[in-house]
N, C-alpha and C positions, 0 to 999 in steps of 0.2 A: 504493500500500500504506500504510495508518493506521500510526502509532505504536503499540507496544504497550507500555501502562503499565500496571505491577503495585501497586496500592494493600494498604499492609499497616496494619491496626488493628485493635484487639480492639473498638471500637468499631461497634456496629452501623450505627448511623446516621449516624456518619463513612462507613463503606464505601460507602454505600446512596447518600447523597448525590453524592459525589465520582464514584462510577463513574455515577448517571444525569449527569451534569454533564459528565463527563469524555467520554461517548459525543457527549452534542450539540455538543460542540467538534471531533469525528470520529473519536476516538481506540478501541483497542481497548483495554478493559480487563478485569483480571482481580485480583479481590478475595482477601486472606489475612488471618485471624484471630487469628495466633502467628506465632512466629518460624521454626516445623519447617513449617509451612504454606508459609508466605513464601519460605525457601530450595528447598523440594522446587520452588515454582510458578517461582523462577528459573533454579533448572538445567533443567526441563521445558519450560518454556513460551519464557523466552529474552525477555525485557522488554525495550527499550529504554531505559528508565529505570524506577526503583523511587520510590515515594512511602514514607517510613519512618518510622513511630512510636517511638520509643523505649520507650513505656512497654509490654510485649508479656508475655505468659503463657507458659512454656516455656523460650524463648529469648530475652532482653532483646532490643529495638535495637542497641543498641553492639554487642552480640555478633553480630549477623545482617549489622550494617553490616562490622564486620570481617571477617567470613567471605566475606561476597561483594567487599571488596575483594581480599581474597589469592585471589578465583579469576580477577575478570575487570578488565575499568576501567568494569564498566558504573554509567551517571548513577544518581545516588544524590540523592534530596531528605529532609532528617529533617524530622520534625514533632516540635514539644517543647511543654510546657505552660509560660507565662509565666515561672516562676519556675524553669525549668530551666536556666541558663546555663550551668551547668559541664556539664550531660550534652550542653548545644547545640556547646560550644568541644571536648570529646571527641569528638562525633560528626565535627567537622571536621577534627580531628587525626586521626583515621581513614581520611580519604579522602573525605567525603561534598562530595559539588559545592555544596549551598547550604541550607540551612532554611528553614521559615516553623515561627511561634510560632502557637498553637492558642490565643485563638478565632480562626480566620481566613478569609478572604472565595473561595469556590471560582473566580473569577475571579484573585484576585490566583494562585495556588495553580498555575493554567493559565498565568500569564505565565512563573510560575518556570521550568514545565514546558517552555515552550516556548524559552525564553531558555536551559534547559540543552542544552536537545537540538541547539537551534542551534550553540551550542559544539562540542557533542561529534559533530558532522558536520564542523566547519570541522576543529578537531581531527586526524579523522581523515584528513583532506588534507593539509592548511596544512605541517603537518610533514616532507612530503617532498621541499617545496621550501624548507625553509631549508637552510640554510650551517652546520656543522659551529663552533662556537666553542672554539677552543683558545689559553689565555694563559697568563705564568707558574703552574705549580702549579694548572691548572683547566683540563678538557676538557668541552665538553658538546655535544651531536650530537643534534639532532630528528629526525631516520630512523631512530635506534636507541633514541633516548630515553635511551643510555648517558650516566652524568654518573662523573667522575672530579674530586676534589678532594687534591692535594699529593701524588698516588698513590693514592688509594686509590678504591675503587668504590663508587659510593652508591647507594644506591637510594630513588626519590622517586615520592610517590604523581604522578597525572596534573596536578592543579593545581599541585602543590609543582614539577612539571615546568616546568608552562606562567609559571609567576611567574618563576621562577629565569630561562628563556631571557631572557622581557622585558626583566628586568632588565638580563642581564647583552650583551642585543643594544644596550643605550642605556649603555654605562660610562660612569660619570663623571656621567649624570643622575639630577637626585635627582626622584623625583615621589612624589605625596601618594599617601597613601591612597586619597582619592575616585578620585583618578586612575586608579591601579590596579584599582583595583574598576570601571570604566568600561573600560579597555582590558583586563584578563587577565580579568575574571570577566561585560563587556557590560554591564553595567547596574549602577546605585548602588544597595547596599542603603539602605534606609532612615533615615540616620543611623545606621548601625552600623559602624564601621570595623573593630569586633573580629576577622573571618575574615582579615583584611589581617595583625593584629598575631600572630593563632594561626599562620598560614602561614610567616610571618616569622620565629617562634621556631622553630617544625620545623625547617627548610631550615638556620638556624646550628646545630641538634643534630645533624644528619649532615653539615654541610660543614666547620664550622669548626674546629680544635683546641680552642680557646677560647672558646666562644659566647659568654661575657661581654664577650671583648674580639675580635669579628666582625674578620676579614683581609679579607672579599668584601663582606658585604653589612654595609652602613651604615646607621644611623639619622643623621638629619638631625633634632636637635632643634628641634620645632616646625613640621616641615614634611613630613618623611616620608621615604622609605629611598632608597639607590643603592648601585650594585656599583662597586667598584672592582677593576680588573684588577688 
C-alpha cells in the first residue's frame, strides 16, 4: 500500500509539479488549493503526511497546521518563502515535523518526505518498548506519552515528546545540536540548528517554573543542551 500524501498550495504549478513527481517516486497523492480544501481532504481522505504552504487563501498555514495538530499527530512538512523565518520557527512551534524553504528541488522535498514518515512509523512502535522514566519532580512514560513535571501535567507536541525522552534517557549528557538533529529528528538539516533551539525553548515553557533559569534541561555554552535529573 503507497503512502498517501496530501500537497496543499495555492500555487498551481507547485501542485502540478510535486504531485506528477510525487506519483513516480510511488506515492499517492492528492492536491488542495486553500486551507478549507486542505482540512476537508485531511479528515476525508486521511494522508499520511501533509506537505504545507503557509502562505494559503481562506485559511493561513499556521492556522491549518494548528488545526490539524489539535486533531491528530499526523506528519506535517511546511513550505515557507526564503525570507519567512519567523512564520518557519511558528510553524515549528506548532507541531510541524520539518520545513523546506521554496525555491526548492522536488527530490530534496521526497527525502524530507521520506525521512519523516520513517520516523513517524519507528515512532509508532519504538514507544512501546521503552521504560517509563520517573526522577525527583519528573515522570515521563513512552506508552502513554504522559509527561509530569514537579506535579503537574504537561502536555507536549510529538517531537517536543521525542527530544525530551532522548534527552532525559542520557542524564547528565550534554550533546550538540547536530547531534540531536541526527538522533531525534535522523538527518542534519542543512546548517540550521534553529528547530533544535525553537524545540528547546517550548519544552522549558511547559516544564520549567522558571525557563530563564531551566531545573531539567540545560544549555551547555558552546556546545549544546542536557537534562539533569
Amino acid at each position: 500500500m503507497h503512502a498517501k500524501i496530501l500537497v496543499v498550495d495555492d500555487e498551481h504549478m507547485v501542485t502540478e509539479v510535486l504531485e506528477r513527481y510525487l506519483r513516480r517516486e510511488g506515492f499517492d497523492v492528492a492536491t488542495a488549493g486553500d486551507g478549507e480544501a486542505a482540512l476537508r481532504l485531511a479528515r476525508e481522505w486521511a494522508p499520511d503526511l501533509v506537505v504545507l504552504d503557509l502562505m494559503l487563501p481562506q485559511r493561513d498555514g499556521l492556522d491549518v497546521c494548528r488545526t490539524l495538530r489539535g486533531e491528530s499527530r499526523l506528519p506535517i512538512i511546511i513550505l515557507t518563502a526564503k525570507g519567512e523565518e519567523t512564520d518557519r520557527i511558528v510553524g515549528l512551534e506548532l507541531g510541524a515535523d520539518d520545513y523546506v524553504v521554496k525555491p526548492f528541488s522536488p527530490r530534496e522535498l521526497v527525502a524530507r518526505i521520506k525521512a519523516v514518515l520513517r520516523r513517524a512509523a519507528e515512532q509508532a512502535s519504538v514507544p512501546q518498548a521503552g521504560e517509563a522514566l520517573r526522577m525527583p519532580g519528573f515522570y515521563l512514560n513512552p506508552k502513554t506519552r504522559a509527561v509530569e513535571s514537579l506535579g503537574k501535567k504537561v502536555d507536549l507536541t510529538a517531537k517536543e515528546f521525542d527530544l525530551l525522552y532522548f534527552l532525559a534517557s542520557h542524564p547528565g549528557q550534554v550533546f550538540t545540536r547536530e547531534q540531536l538533529m541526527n538522533d531525534v529528528w535522523d538527518y542534519t538539516y542543512a546548517g540550521d540548528a534553529s528547530t533544535v533551539t525553537v524545540h528547546i525553548r517550548r519544552l522549558r515553557e511547559k516544564l520549567e517554573p522558571e525557563p530563564a533559569r531551566p531545573r531539567f534541561l540545560k544549555t551547555v555554552w558552546g556546545v549544546g543542551y542536557k537534562f539533569e535529573a
